[in-house]
C-alpha positions as CSV (number, residue, x, y, z in Angstrom):
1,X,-1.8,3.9,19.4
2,X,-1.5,4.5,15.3
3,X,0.7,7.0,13.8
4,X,-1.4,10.1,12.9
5,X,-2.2,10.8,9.3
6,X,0.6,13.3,9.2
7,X,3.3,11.4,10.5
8,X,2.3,8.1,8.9
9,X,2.7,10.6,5.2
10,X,6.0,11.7,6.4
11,X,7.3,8.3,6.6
12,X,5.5,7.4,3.5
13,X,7.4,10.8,1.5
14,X,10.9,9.3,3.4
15,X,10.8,5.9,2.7
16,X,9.9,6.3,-1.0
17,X,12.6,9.1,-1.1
18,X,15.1,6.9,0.2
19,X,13.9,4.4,-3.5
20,X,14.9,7.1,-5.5
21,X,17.7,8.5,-4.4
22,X,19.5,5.1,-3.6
23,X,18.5,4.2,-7.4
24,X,20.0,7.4,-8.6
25,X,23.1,6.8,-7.0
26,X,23.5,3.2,-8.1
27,X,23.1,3.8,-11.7
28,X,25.5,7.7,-11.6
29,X,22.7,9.8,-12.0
30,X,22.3,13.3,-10.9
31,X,20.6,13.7,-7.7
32,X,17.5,16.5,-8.4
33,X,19.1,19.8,-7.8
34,X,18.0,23.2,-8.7
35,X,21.5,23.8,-10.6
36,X,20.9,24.8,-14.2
37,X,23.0,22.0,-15.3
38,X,20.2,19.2,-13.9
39,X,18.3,18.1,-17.2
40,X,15.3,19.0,-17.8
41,X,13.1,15.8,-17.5
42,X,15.0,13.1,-15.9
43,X,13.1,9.4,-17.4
44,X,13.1,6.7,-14.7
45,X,11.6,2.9,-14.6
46,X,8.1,2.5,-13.5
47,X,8.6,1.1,-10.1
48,X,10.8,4.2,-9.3
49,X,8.4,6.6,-11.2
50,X,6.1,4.8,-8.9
51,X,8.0,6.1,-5.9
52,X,8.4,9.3,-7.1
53,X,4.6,9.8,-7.4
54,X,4.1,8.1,-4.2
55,X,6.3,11.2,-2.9
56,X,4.2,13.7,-4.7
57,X,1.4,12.7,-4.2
58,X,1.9,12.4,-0.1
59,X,3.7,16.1,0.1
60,X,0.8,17.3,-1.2
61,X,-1.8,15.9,1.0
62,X,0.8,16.7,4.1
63,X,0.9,20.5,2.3
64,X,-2.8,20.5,2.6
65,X,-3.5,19.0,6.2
66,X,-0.4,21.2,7.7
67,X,-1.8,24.3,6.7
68,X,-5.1,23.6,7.4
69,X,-8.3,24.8,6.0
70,X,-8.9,28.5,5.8
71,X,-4.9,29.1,5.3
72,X,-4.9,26.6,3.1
73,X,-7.6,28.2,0.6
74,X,-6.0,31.5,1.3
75,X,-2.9,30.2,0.1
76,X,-4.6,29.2,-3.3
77,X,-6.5,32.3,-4.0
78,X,-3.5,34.7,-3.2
79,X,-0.1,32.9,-4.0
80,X,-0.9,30.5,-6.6
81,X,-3.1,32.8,-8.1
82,X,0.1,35.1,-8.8
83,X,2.1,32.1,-8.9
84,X,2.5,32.3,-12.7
85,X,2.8,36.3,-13.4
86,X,6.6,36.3,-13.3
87,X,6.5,33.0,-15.5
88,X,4.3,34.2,-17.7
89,X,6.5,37.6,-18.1
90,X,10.1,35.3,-18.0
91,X,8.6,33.7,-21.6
92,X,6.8,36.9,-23.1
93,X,9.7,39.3,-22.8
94,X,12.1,36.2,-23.4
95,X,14.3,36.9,-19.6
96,X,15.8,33.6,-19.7
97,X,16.8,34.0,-23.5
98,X,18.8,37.2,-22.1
99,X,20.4,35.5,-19.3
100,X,24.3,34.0,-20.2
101,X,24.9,30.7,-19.2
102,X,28.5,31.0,-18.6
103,X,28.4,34.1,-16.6
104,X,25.5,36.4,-14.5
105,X,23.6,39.6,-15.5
106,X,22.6,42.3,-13.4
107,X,18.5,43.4,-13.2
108,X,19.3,46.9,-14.9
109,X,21.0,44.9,-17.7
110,X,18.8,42.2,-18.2
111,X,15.7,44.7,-18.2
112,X,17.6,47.0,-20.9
113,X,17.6,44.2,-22.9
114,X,14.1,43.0,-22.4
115,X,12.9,46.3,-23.1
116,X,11.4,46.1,-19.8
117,X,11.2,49.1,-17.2
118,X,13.9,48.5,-14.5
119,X,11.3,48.6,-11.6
120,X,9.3,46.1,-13.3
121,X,11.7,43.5,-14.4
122,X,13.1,43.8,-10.6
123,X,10.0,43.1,-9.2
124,X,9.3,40.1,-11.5
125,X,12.6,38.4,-11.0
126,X,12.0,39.2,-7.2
127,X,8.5,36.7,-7.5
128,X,10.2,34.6,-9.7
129,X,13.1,34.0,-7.4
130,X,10.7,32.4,-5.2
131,X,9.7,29.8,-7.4
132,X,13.2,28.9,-8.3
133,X,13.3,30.9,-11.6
134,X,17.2,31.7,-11.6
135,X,19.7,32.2,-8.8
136,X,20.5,35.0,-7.0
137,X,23.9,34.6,-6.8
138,X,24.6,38.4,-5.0
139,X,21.5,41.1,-4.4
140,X,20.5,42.1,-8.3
141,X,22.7,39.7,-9.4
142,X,21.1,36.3,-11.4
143,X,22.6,33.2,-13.1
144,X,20.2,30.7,-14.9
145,X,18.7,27.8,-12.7
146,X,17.8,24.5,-13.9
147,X,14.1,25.8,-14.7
148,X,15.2,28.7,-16.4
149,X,17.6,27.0,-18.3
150,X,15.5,24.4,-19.9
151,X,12.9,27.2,-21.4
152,X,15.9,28.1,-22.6
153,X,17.2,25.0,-23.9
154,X,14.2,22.7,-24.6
155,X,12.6,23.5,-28.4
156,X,9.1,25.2,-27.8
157,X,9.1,25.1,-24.3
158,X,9.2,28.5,-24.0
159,X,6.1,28.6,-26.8
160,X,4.3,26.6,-24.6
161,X,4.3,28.3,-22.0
162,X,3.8,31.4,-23.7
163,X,0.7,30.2,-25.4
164,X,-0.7,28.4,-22.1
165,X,-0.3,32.0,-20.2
166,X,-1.8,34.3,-22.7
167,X,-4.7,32.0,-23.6
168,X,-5.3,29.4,-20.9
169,X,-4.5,31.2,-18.1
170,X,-5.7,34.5,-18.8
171,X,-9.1,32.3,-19.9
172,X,-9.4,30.6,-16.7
173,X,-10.4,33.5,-14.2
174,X,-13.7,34.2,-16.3
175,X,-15.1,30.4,-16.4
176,X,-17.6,30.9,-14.2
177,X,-18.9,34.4,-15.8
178,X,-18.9,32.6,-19.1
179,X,-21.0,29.9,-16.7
180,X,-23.1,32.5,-15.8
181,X,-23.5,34.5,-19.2
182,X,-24.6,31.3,-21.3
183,X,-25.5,28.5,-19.4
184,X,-24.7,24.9,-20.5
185,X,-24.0,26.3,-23.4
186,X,-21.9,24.2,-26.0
187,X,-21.3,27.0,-28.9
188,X,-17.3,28.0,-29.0
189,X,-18.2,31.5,-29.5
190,X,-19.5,31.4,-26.1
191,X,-16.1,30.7,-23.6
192,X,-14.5,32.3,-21.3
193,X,-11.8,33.1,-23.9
194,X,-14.3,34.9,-25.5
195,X,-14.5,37.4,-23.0
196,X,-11.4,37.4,-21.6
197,X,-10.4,38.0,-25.5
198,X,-12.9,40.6,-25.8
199,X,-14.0,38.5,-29.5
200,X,-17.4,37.0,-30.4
201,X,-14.8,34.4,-32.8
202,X,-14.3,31.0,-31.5
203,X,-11.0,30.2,-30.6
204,X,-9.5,29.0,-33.9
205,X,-10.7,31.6,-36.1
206,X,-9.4,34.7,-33.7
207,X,-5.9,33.3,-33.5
208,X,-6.3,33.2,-37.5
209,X,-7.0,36.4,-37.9
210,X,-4.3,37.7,-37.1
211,X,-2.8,39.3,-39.8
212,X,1.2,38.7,-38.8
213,X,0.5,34.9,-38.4
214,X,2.2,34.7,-34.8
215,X,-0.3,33.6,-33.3
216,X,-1.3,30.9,-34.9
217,X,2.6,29.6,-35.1
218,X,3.2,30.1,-31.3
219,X,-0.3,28.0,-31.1
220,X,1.1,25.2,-33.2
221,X,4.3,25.5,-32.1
222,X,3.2,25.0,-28.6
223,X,0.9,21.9,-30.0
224,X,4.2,20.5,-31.3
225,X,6.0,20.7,-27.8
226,X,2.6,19.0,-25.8
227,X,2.6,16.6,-28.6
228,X,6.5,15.6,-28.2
229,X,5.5,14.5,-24.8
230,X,6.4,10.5,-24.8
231,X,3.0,9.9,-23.5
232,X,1.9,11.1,-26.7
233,X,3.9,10.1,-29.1
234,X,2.3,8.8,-32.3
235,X,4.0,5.0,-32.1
236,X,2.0,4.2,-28.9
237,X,-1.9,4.2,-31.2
238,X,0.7,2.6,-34.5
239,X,2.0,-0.1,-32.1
240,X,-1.0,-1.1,-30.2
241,X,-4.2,-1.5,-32.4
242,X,-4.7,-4.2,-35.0
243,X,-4.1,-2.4,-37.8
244,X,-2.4,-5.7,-40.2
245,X,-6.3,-6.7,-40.7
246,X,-7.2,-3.6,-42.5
247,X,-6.4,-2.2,-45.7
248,X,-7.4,1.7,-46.1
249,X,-7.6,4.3,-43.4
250,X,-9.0,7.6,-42.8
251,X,-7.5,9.6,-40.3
252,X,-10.1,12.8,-40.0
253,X,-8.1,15.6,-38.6
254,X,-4.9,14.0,-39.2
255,X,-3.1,17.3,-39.5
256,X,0.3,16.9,-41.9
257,X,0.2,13.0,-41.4
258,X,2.1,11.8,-38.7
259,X,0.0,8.7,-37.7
260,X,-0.6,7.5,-41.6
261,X,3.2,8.1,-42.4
262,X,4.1,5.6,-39.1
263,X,1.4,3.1,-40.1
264,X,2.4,3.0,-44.0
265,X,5.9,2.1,-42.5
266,X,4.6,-0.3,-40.2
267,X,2.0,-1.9,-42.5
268,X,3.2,-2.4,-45.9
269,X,-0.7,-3.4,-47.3
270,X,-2.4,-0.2,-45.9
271,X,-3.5,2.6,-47.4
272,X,-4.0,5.9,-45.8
273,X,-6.2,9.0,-46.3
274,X,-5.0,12.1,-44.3
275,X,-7.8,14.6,-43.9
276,X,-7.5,17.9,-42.8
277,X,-8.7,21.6,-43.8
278,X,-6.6,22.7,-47.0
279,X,-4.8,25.6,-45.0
280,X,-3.4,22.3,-42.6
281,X,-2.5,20.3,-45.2
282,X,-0.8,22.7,-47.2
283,X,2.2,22.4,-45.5
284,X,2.0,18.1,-45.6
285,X,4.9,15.9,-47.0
286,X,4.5,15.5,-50.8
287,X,4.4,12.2,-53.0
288,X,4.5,9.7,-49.6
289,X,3.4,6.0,-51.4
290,X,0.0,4.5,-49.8
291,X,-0.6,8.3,-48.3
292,X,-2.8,10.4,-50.0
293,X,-3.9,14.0,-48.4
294,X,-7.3,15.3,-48.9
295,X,-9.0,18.9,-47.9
296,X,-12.1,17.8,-46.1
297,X,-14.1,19.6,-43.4
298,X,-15.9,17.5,-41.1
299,X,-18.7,19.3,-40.5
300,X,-19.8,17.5,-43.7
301,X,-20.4,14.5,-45.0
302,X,-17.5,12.2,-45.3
303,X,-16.2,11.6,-48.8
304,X,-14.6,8.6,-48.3
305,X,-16.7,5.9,-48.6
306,X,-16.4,2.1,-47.5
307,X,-12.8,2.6,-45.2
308,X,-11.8,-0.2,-43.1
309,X,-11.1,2.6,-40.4
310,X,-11.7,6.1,-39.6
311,X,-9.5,7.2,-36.7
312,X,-10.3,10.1,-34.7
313,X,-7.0,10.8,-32.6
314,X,-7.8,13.7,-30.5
315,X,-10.9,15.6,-32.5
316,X,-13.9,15.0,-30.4
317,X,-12.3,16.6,-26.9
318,X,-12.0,20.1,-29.1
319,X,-15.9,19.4,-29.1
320,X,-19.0,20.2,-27.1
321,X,-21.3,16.9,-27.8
322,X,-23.3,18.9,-30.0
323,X,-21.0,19.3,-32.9
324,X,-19.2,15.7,-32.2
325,X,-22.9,14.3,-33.1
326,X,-22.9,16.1,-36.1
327,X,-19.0,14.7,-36.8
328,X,-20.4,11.3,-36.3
329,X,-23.6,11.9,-38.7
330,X,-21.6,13.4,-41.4
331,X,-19.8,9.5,-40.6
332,X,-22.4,7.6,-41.3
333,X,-23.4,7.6,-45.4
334,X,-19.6,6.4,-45.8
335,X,-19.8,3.2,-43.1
336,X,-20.7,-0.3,-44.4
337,X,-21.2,-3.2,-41.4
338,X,-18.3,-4.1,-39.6
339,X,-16.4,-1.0,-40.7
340,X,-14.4,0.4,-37.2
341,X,-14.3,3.8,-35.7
342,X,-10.9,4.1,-33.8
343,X,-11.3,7.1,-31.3
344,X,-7.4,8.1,-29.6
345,X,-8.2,10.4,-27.2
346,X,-8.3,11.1,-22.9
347,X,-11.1,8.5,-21.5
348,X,-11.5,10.3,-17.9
349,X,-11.3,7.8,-14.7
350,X,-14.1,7.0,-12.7
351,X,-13.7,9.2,-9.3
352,X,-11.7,7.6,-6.5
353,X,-9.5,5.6,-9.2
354,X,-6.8,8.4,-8.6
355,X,-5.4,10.2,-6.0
356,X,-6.6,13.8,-5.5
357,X,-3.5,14.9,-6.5
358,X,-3.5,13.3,-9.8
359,X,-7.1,13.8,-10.2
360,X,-6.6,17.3,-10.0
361,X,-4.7,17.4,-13.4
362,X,-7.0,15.5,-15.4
363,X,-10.5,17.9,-14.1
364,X,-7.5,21.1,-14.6
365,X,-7.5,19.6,-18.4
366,X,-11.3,19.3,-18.4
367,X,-11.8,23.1,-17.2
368,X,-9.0,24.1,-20.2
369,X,-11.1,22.8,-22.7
370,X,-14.3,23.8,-21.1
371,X,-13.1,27.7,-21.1
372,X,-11.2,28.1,-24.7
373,X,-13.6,25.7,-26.9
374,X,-16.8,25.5,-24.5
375,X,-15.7,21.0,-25.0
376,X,-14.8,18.5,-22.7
377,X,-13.0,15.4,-21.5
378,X,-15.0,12.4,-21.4
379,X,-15.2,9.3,-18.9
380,X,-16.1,6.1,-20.8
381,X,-20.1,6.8,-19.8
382,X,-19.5,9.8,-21.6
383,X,-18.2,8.3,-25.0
384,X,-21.1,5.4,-24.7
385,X,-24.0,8.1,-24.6
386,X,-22.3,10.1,-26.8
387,X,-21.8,7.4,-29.4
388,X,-25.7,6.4,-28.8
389,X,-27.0,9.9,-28.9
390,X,-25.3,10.1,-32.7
391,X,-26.6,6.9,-33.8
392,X,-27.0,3.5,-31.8
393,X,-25.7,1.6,-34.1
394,X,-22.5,3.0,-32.7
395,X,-21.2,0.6,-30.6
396,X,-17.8,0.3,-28.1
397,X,-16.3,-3.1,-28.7
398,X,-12.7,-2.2,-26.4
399,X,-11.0,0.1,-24.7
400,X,-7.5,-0.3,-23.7
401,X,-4.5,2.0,-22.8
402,X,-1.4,1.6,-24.0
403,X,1.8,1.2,-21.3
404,X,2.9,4.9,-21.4
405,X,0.0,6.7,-23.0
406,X,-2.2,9.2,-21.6
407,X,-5.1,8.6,-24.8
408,X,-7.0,5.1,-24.6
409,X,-8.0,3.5,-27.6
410,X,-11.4,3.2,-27.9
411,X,-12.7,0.9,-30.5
412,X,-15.9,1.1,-31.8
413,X,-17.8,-1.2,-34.1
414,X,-20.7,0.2,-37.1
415,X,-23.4,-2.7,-36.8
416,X,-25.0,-1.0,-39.5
């Protein structure tokens, strides 16, 4: 007789457990602990990464199975929906900014200095508590965990998460009344930030308007901190596309430069044109040889005419397909044959190619941009009918993603 499912995923979570502990130990590294002292991200080889997933991924299917269906949903709609409250408040009212790391802090104190009311910040480190925010080292009585110490320690993190609760989160509950209100509809006026923001002004242009500017710094700060991820960093599009055979690129919406300033370094023959609405580029380095900034909206036609490369590194998922048509029109009068469209973005897997669990993230993602910008993330059909619908003379010659990334490179060819 087989091993059921259950007991063939707890061998599966203790045999890959067993890889990554007994790597740990061979090479003196810290065993995971919830001690405020663990680092915050730990980087590993693939093959143990591997295991670690393996891990994950089985945990949460034997999570699922052991709880069993209607518990299971009721767990979802009633604990994880709460599940980020006392985060969300821990980064708002800066509680792990307030928290020595030497020594512990008692909830009266720690809510006097928060400005929070004592029966609130009690009840908040009580939920948090559960989720391994701090350590109750006595009743009332906290110390930093290793969670807590990282929003702490890590630059932006605590931005990020700031950002992600206010906007995000408090976004997601009203997807499907924004579904319901304006169906299909594309328009970034029409989102379920809209309503949960109470604004008819797309995403962009409400945190702009605010007057004191803190919005729109926690916003880029918190871009800065996703950015930093190494799955993103900007070597992985400089490194891995043939950029030696071409002599002047345009990256459109390349913010303050950091792609042109790695490939000018790189490539001593190319030339590169930053593009980026005037207030972005404002703050751009000055005088950089072979980089040349220029105030452009893409919502009209391209100035730049006969490029080697345009390079769209993460643009079009901000983008219901409407307005990315009209990005790739306003392309066109500046493209000669031959000339190349590089696209650095998310290309979403075909279903079944990951594991639920994995999965889960990358349709999470979709929803994100779905409910704040009324866009989305595209599978590779997506990009080809996209590309066709703007003009067929668009056309994908490669795709590829580079070891470490999580943006492909899609190539695409003007046969103009």
């Amino acid at each position: 007789m087989s091993p059921s499912k259950i007991v063939e995923l707890s061998s599966s979570i203790a045999t890959n457990t067993k890889l990554v502990d007994d790597y740990l130990s061979e090479n003196g590294l810290p065993t995971p602990s919830f001690d405020a002292s663990y680092p915050p991200d730990l980087p590993l080889p693939p093959h143990i990464t591997q295991a670690k997933q393996t891990v994950l991924e089985a945990m949460d299917e034997l999570e699922a199975l052991l709880l069993g269906p209607m518990p299971k949903i009721f767990n979802d709609l009633v604990v994880r929906l709460t599940g980020q409250t006392s985060l969300h408040a821990i980064a708002k009212f800066k509680l792990a900014n307030n928290v020595p790391f030497d020594s512990t802090i008692t909830i009266p104190e720690l809510a006097k200095t928060s400005g929070l009311d004592e029966g609130d910040c009690n009840r908040l480190i009580s939920h948090a508590l559960t989720n391994r925010l701090f350590v109750e080292e006595e009743p009332g009585v906290i110390k930093h965990s290793a969670m807590t110490s990282a929003i702490v320690n890590v630059p932006l993190f605590r931005d990020w998460i700031e950002e992600t609760c206010e906007n995000m989160w408090s976004s997601a509950p009203r997807i499907v009344s924004a579904m319901e209100k304006w169906p299909g509809s594309e328009e970034p006026n029409e989102t379920a930030y809209n309503l949960a923001r109470h604004t008819e002004l797309p995403f962009f242009a409400d945190i702009s308007a605010d007057k004191s500017g803190m919005r729109a710094k926690r916003f880029a700060d918190s871009m800065s901190f996703f950015q930093a991820n190494p799955t993103m960093r900007t070597s992985l599009i400089v490194d891995n596309y043939d950029w030696a055979s071409h002599k002047v690129v345009v990256d459109v919406g390349g913010s303050q430069g950091d792609v042109a300033l790695g490939l000018v370094k790189r490539f001593p023959e190319i030339k590169c044109v930053v593009q980026d609405l005037p207030e972005v580029i404002a703050g751009a380095p000055k005088d950089v040889e072979r980089v040349e900034f220029q105030g452009y909206d893409f919502f009209t036609e391209q100035p730049v005419k006969d490029a080697d490369v345009y390079l769209f590194r993460m643009i079009f998922h901000n983008w219901g397909d409407k307005y990315c048509i009209q990005i790739l029109k306003n392309l066109i009068p500046a493209l000669k044959n031959g000339t190349k469209l590089v696209i650095n973005d998310h290309v979403v897997p075909e279903p079944g190619v990951l594991s639920p669990f994995n999965y889960r993230s990358v349709r999470a993602f979709d929803l994100v941009m779905k409910e704040c910008f009324n866009a989305k993330e595209r599978d590779i059909n997506d990009w080809t009918a996209l590309l066709k619908k703007a003009d067929e003379r668009f056309v994908i010659a490669d795709v590829k993603r580079p070891e470490g990334s999580q943006l492909q490179i899609i190539e695409v060819n003007w046969e103009g």
